[in-house]
C-alpha positions in Angstrom: 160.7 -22.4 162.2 157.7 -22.7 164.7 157.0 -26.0 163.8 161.1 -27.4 164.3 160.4 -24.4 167.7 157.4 -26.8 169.0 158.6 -30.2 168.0 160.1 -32.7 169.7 163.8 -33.5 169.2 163.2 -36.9 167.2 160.8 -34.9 165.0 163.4 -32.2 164.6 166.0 -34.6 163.7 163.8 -36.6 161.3 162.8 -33.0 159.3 166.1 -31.5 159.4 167.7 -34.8 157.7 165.1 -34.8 155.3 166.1 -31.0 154.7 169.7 -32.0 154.5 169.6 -35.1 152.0 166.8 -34.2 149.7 167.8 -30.5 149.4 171.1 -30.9 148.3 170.0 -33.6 146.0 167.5 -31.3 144.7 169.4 -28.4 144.3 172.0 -30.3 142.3 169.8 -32.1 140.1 168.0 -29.0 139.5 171.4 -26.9 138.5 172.8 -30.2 136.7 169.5 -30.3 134.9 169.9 -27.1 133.7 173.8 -26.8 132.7 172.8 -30.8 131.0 170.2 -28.9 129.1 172.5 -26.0 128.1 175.2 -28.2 127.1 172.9 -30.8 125.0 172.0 -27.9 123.4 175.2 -25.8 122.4 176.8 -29.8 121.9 173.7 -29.9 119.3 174.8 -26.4 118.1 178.0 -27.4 117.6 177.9 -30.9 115.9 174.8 -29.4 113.7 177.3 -26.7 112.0 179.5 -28.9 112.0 177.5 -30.8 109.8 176.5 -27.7 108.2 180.4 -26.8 107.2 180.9 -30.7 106.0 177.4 -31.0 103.7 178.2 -27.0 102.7 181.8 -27.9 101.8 180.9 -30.7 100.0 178.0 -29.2 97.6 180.6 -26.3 97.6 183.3 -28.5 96.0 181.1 -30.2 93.7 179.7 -27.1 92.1 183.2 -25.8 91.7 184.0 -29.0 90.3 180.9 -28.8 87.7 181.6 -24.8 86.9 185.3 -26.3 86.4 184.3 -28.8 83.9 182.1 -26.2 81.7 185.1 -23.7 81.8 187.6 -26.3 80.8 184.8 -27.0 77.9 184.3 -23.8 76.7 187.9 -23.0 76.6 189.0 -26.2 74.3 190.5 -25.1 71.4 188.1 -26.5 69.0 185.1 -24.8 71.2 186.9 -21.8 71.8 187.7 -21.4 68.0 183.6 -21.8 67.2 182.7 -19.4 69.7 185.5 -16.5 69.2 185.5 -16.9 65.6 182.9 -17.8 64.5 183.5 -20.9 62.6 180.7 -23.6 61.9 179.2 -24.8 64.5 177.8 -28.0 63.2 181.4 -29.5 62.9 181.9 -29.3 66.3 182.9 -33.3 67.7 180.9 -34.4 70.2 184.1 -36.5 71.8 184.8 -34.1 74.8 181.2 -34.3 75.7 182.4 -37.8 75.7 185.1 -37.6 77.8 183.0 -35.6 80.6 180.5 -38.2 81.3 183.3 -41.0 81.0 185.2 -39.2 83.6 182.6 -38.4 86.0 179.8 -40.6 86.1 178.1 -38.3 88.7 177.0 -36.5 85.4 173.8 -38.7 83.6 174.3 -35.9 80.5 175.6 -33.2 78.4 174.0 -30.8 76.4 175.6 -27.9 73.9 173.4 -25.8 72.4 175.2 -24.0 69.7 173.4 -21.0 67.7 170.6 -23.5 66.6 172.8 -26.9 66.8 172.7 -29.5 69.5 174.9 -31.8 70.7 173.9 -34.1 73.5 175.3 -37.0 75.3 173.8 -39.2 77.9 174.1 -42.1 79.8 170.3 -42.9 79.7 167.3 -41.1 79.0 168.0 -37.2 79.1 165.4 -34.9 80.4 167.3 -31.4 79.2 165.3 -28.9 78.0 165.0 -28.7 73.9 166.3 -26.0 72.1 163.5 -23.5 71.5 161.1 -25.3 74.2 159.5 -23.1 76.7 161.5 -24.3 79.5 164.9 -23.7 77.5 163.8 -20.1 76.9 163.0 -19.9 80.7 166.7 -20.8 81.1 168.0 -18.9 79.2 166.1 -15.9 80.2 167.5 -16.4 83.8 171.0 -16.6 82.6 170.9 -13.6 80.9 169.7 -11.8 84.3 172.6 -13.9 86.5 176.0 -11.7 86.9 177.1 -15.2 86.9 176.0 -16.4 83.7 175.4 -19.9 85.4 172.8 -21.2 86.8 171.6 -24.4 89.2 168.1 -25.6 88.7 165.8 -28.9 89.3 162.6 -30.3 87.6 159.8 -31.9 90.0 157.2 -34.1 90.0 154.4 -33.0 92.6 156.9 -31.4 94.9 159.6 -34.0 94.6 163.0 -33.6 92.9 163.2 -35.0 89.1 166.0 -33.6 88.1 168.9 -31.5 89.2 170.7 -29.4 86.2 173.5 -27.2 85.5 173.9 -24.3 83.3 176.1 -21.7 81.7 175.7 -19.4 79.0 178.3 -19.7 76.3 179.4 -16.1 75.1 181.9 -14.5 72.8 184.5 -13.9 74.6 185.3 -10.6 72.6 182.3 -9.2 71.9 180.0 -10.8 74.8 177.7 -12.2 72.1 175.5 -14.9 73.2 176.4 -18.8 71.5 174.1 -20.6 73.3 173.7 -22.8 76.3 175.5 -25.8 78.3 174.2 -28.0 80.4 175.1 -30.9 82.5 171.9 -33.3 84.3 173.3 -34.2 87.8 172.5 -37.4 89.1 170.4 -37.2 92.1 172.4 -39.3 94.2 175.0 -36.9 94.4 173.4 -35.1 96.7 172.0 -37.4 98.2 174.9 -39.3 99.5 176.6 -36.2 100.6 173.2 -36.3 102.9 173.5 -39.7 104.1 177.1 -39.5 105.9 175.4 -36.7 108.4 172.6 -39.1 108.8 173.7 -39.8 113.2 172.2 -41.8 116.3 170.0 -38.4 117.4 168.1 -39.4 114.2 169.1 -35.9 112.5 167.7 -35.7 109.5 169.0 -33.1 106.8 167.2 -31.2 103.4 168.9 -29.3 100.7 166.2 -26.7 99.9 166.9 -24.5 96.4 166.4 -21.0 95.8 163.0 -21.6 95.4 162.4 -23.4 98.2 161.9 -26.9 97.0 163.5 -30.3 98.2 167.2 -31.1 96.2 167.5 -33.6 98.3 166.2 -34.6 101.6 165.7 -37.5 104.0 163.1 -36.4 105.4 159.8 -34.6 104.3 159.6 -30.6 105.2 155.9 -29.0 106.3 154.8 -25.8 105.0 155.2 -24.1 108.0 159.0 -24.7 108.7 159.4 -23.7 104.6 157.8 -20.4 105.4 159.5 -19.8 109.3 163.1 -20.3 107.0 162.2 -18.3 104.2 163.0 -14.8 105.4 166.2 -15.7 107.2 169.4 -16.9 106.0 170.5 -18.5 108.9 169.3 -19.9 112.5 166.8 -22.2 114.0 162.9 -22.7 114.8 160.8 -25.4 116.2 157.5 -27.5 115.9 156.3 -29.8 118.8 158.2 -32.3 119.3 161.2 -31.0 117.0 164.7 -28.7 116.2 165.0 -27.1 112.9 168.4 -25.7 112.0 168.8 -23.8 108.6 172.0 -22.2 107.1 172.1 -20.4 103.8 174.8 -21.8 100.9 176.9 -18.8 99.7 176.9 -18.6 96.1 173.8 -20.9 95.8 171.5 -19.2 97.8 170.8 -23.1 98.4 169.4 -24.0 102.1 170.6 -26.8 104.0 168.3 -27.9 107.0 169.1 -30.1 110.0 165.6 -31.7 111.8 166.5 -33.1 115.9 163.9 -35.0 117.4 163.6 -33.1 120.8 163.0 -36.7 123.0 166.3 -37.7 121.4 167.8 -34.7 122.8 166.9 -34.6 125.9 166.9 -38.3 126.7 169.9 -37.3 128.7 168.0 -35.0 131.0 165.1 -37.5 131.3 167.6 -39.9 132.4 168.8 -37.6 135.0 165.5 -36.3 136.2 164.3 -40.4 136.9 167.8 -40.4 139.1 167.0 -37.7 141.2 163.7 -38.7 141.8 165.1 -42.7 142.6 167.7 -40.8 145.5 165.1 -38.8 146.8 163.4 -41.6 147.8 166.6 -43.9 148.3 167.4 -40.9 150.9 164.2 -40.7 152.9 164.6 -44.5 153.3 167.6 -44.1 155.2 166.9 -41.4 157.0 163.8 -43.1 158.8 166.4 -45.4 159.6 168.7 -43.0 160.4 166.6 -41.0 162.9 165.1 -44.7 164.9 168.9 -45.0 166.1 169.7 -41.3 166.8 166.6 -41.5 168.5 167.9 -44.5 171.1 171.4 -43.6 171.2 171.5 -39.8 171.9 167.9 -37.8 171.8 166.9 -40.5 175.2 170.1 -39.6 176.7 170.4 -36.3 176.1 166.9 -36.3 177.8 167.8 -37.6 180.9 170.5 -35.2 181.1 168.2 -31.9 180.6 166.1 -33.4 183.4 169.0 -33.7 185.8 170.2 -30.0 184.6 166.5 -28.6 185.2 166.4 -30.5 189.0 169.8 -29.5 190.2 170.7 -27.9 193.4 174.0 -25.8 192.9 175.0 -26.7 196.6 174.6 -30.2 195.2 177.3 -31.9 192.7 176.1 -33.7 189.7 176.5 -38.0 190.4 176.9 -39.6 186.8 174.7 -43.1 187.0 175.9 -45.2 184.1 178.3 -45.7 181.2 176.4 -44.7 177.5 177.1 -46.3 174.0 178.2 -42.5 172.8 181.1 -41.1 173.5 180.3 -37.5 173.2 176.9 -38.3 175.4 179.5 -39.8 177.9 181.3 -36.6 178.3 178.2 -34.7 178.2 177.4 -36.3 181.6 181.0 -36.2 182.4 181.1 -32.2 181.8 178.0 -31.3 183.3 179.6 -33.4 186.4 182.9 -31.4 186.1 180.7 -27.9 185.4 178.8 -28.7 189.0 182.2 -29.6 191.1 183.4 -26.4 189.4 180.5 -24.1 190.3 180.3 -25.4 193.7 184.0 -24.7 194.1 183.9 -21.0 192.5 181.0 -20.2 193.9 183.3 -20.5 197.6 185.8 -19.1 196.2 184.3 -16.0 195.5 182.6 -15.7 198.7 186.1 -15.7 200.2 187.2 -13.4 197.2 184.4 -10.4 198.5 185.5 -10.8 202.3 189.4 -10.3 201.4 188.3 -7.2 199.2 186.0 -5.7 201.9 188.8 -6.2 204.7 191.1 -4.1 201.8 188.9 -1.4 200.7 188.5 -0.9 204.7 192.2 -0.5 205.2 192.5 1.6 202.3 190.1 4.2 203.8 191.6 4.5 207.1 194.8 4.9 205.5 193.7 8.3 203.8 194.7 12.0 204.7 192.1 13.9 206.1 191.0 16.6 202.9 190.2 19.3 205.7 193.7 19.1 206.8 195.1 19.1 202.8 192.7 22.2 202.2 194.1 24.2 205.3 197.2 23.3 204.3 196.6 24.9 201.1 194.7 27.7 202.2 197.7 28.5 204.7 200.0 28.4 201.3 197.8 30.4 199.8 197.9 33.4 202.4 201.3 33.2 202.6 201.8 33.7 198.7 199.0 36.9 198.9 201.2 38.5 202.3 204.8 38.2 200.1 203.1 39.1 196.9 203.8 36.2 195.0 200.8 35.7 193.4 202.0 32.6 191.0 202.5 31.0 194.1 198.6 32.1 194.5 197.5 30.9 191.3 198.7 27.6 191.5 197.8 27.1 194.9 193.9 28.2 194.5 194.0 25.7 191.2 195.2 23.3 192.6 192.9 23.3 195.7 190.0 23.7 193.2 191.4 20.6 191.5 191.9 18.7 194.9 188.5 19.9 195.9 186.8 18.4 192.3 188.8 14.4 193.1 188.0 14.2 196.6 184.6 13.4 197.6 182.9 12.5 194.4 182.3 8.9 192.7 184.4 8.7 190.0 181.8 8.2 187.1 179.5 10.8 188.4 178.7 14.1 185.7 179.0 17.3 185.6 178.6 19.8 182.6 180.9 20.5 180.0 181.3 23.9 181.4 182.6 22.8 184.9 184.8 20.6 183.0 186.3 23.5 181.0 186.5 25.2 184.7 188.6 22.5 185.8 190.7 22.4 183.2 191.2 25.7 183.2 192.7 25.2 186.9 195.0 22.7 185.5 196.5 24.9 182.3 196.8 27.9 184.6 199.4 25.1 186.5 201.1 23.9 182.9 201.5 27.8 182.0 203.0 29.2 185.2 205.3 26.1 185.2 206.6 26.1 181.8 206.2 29.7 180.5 205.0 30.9 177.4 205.4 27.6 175.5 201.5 27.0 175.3 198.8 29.0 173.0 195.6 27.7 174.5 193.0 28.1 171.6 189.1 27.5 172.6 186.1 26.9 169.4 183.6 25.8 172.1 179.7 25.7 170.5 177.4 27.6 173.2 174.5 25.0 173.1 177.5 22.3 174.4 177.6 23.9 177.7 174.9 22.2 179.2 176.0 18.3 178.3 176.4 16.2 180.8 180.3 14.4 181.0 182.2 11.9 183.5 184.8 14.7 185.4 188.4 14.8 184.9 187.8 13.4 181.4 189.8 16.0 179.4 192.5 16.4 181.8 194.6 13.6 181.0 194.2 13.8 177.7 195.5 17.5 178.1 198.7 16.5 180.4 199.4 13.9 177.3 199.7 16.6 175.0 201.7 19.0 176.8 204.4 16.3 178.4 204.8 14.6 175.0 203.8 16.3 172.4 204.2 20.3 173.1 207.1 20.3 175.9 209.9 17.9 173.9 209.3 20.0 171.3 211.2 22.8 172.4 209.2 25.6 170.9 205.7 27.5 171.7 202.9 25.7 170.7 199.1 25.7 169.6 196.8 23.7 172.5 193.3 23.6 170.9 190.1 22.7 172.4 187.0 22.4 170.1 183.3 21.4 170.8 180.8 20.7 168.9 177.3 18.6 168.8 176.8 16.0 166.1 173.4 14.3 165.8 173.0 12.8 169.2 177.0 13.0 170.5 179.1 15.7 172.0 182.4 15.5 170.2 185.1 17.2 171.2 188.6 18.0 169.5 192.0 18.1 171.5 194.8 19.6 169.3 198.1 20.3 169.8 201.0 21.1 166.9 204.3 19.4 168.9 206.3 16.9 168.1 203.0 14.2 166.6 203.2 10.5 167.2 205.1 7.7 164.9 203.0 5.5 162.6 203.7 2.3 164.1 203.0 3.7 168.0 199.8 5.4 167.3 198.6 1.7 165.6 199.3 0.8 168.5 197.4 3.3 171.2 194.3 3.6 168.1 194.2 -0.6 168.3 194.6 -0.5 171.9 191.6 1.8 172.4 189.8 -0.8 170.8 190.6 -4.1 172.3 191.9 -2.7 175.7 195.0 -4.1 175.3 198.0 -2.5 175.6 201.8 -1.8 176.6 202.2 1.5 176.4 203.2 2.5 179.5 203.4 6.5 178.9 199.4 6.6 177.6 197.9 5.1 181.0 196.1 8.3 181.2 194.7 7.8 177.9 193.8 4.2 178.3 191.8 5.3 181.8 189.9 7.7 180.3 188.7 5.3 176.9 188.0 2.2 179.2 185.2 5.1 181.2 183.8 6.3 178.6 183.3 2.5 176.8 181.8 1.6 180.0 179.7 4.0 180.5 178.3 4.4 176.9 179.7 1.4 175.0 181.9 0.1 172.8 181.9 2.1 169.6 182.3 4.8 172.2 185.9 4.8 172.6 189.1 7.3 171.7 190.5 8.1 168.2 193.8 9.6 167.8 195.2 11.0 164.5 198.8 12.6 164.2 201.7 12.9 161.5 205.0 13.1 163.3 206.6 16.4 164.0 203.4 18.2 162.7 200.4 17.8 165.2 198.2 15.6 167.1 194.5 15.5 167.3 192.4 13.3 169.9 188.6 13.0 169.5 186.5 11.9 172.1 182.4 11.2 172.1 180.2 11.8 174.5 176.9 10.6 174.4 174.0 13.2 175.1 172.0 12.3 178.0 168.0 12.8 177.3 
């Protein structure tokens, strides 16, 4: 800010423009960057389990379809006959193995291993385990601990798939005795393909992982150290330089399917944008060079020779515009500041005329006023009379209202006294209300001693009492409560005017509360009121000004706050 303080305007302009295109350019590229890279990455999210559902559903359905076939087999009459019943085994026809591999050339072979028979078919060279070989009793071992009873398994050849094999134990149905084994050798392009079709333009690149954490099938080669980040989780994602790895877990498999995103691929987007940002930055500062050389010519030299003519005028002398400018608004500057200086000149006689007429009025004013010596004899003379005839209401009005005469004439009317010459006066004045109208008013005082002392404008709290008793206590009808209360409050005075007549409607006191605070107002019966908040905002401010609250026919309370003098 000191710099824009000590520069000139052209240099101003030229910053601030600067601020105001590259900022916003910033500010969005930055926040675009940033929701682009949040939605690249759920997008990726999303697409990759999708992917994840398609490849799952897929191996899904071919399993079932396999597990299908080998319950459709062992449930054939002639197989179910050998196994329940125990007939011979070695006449079992081979012509529904047959069959399978016709049907579904996704299969390369069937083995049946019955008791100590076997019956294979194959559509090339089979690579099933031999009855009785160590890898057969392996097998069959870990069918025997499977709930299941079935089993999915591959060969390899230094860490790549061979083979991918299905098994099932066959069993007595009756009396869960063991038969033997089935077995179907899947080709490896089953799984394969169901790969290829998630293959996309990101380059993704997707492994089936078994049990043991060896390839199925894959596209792509996994690293030891994405095999062991996946192993202890079923599901989620991890990352090496340079790449994404999601993982999901097949149910019922306890296979692993894993999705590899190239991170460049992923974020070319954001690259893309970045460049952008970086091309308007520039693009922007371009233009505002040439932005700021015509500002410069057609309004920061005019706008010059205007602050000179400002800084050298004479306000007896009216501002001449020279020439015509290119600018409109420039144009009327000169035309205003023209205007401003006939204006000036003119209110500036205007107002000298303006203090003579008030003078001449203030003087006529005074010489039109009574003498107060003759209104206090007069009074005093009243006041004898009253004592002599022994009417001494007649006193007590008259000596209150002399003191109350005495306290308006001859004073400035915002000079102070204390709160307790205040109270004195307005004792004066109740001592008036009660002789005049009976025993309608309870006058109740909860005055603090230590509020004595503070200073206050005089006359303050008489209005604001002869409010109360002409419209609230008097239409009433009925003897009422007139409280006063003072109190000190931090660094204010505030005191409490109560009164339990007749209260004030909702809409009107919106009206007087609103009015205390813009000084606006057309209620004609709370003049009083109105004087008394206009003194005391002028004299201590704004937030210094009257608050009323009543409820109609139940009371109403007026707070005023005086600020303590130090």
């Amino acid at each position: 800010m000191k710099l824009l303080k000590n520069s000139t305007i052209k240099s101003n302009i030229f910053i601030v423009s600067i601020l105001q295109t590259a900022t916003p350019i910033l500010l969005v590229g930055i926040i675009s960057s940033i929701i682009t890279l949040n939605i690249l990455k759920v997008q990726t999210f999303n697409n990759t389990n999708a992917l994840f559902y398609d490849v799952s559903s897929k191996i899904t359905d071919f399993s079932d379809k396999i597990f299908d076939l080998s319950q459709n087999l062992l449930y054939d009459d002639d197989m179910f006959n050998i196994i329940a019943f125990n007939q011979d085994s070695s006449a079992y026809d081979t012509v529904r193995l047959n069959d399978i591999l016709v049907n579904n050339p996704d299969i390369q072979s069937v083995k049946l291993v019955l008791d100590t028979h076997e019956y294979t078919v194959s559509q090339g060279k089979s690579t099933i385990y031999q009855y009785g070989s160590i890898g057969y009793n392996n097998v069959k071992r870990m069918l025997e601990d499977t709930p299941e009873s079935s089993l999915w398994y591959a060969t390899y050849q230094k860490n790549d798939t061979s083979d991918i094999f299905f098994s099932r134990l066959i069993k007595n149905p009756y009396t869960n005795e063991t038969r033997g084994i089935l077995f179907f050798q899947i080709s490896n392009r089953v799984f394969s393909g169901m790969l290829s079709f998630a293959e996309r333009s990101d380059n993704s690149q997707f492994c089936i992982l078994a049990s043991n954490n060896l390839p199925l099938a894959k596209n792509f080669d996994l690293s030891d150290d994405v095999i062991s980040k996946i192993s202890n989780s079923k599901d989620g994602v991890t990352s090496l330089p340079g790449k994404y790895y999601f993982y999901s877990t097949l149910s019922g498999l306890n296979w692993k399917i894993v999705c590899c995103v190239d991170k460049y691929s992923l974020y070319r987007l954001l690259y893309l944008l970045i460049g952008l940002i970086i091309l308007l930055c520039i693009i922007s500062i371009i233009v505002v060079v040439f932005f700021t050389q015509h500002i410069n010519k057609t309004v920061v030299s005019p706008i010059q020779k205007l602050s000179k003519a400002m800084r050298t005028w004479n306000e007896n002398k009216i501002f001449k515009k020279k020439q015509d400018y290119e600018i409109s608004e420039i144009d009327m500057l000169y035309d205003d500041f023209q205007n401003m200086t006939q204006s000036i000149t003119d209110l500036i006689n205007i107002n000298y005329k303006s203090t003579l007429v008030q003078r001449e009025s203030e003087l006529k004013m005074l010489q039109a006023q009574i003498n107060p010596h003759f209104i206090f004899n007069t009074l005093e003379s009243i006041n004898s009379l009253a004592i002599i005839h022994d009417a001494h209401e007649i006193s007590d009005i008259t000596l209150a209202f002399s003191e109350l005469i005495e306290q308006s004439i001859g004073y400035e009317a915002e000079s102070l006294h204390t709160l307790e010459q205040e109270l004195h006066l307005l004792d004066c004045y109740i001592t008036i209300m009660q002789i005049r109208f009976g025993n309608k008013i309870s006058i109740i005082k909860d005055i603090d001693d230590d509020t004595l002392t503070v200073l206050m404008p005089r006359l303050t709290l008489q209005p604001v009492i002869e409010n109360s008793i002409n419209h609230g206590i008097i239409p009433s009808g009925r003897k009422c409560d007139l409280k006063i209360e003072a109190h000190i409050i931090k660094s204010d005075l505030i005191i409490k005017i109560y009164d339990n007549g007749i209260g004030i409607g909702k809409d009107e006191l919106s009206i007087l509360n609103n009015s205390f605070i813009a000084e606006k107002s057309s209620v004609e019966k709370s003049i009083g009121l109105i004087n008394i908040n206009k003194r005391l905002k002028l004299l201590y401010g704004d937030e210094y000004h009257l608050r009323i609250s009543s409820e109609e026919n139940k009371f109403t309370e007026v707070v005023l706050n005086i600020k303590i003098s130090e």
